[in-house]
C-alpha positions as a Python dict, from the first residue, in 0.01 Angstrom:
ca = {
    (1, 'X'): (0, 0, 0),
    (2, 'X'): (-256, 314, 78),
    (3, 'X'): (-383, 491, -250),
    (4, 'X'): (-555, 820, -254),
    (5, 'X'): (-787, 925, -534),
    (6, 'X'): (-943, 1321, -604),
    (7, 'X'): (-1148, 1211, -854),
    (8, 'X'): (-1355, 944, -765),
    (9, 'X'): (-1149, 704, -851),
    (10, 'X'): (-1043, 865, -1201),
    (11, 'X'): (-683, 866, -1106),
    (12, 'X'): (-493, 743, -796),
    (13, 'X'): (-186, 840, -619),
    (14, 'X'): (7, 633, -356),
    (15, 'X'): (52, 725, -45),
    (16, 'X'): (202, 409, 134),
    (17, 'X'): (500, 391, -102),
    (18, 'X'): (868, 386, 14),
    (19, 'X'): (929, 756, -101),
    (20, 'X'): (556, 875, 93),
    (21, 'X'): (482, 594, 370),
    (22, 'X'): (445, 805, 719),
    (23, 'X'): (648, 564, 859),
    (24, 'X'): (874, 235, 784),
    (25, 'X'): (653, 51, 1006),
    (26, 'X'): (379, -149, 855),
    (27, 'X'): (21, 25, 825),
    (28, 'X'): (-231, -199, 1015),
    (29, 'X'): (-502, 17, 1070),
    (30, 'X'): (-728, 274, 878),
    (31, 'X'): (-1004, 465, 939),
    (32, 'X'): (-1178, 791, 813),
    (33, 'X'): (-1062, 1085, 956),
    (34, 'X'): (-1345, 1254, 1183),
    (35, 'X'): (-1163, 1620, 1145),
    (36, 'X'): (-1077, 1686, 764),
    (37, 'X'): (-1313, 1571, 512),
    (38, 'X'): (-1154, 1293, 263),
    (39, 'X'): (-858, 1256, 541),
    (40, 'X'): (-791, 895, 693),
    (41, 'X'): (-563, 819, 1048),
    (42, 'X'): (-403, 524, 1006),
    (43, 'X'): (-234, 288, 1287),
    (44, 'X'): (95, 90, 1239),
    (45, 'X'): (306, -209, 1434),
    (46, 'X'): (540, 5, 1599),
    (47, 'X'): (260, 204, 1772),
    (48, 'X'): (216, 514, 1590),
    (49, 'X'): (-91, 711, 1454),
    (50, 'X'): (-61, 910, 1136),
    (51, 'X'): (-287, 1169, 969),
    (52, 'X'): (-256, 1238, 616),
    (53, 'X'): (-332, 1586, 500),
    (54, 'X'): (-502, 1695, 185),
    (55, 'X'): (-212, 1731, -2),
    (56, 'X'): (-82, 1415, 108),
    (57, 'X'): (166, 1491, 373),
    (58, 'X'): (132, 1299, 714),
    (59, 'X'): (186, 1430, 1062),
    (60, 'X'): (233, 1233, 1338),
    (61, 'X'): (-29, 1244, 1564),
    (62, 'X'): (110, 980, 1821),
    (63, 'X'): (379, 701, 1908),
    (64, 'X'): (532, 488, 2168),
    (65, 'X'): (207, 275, 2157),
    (66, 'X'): (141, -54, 2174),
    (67, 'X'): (101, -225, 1812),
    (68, 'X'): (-229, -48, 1716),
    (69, 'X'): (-468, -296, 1481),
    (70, 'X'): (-739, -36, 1541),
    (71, 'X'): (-827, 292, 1489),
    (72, 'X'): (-1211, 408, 1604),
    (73, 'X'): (-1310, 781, 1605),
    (74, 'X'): (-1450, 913, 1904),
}
């Protein structure tokens, strides 16, 4: 599960549930998002990387790679 929260830590949302999840792979990687402030990428098994928008809608950044376990910023 990946949970999001606006309000430091007030309230939190999912967004790794069935109805949100970028993908219906399994999410093995996170990491802060260099480009959007309070953003993360995140990595899973069947090679893709997603980036999750403010509003919490993902775009896929990336896929056909091999399973990704990490995600570094450059």
């Amino acid at each position: 599960m990946l949970y999001r929260s606006d309000d430091a830590g007030e309230s939190w949302r999912s967004l790794g549930d069935a109805a949100h999840s970028p993908s219906a792979g399994t999410l093995l990687a996170i990491t802060v998002d260099p480009d959007r402030a309070g953003g993360v990428l995140v990595g899973t098994d069947p090679g893709e990387v997603w980036r999750d928008s403010p509003a919490g809608e993902w775009t896929l950044l990336v896929d056909g790679l091999p399973e990704v376990h990490a995600v570094t910023p450059r």
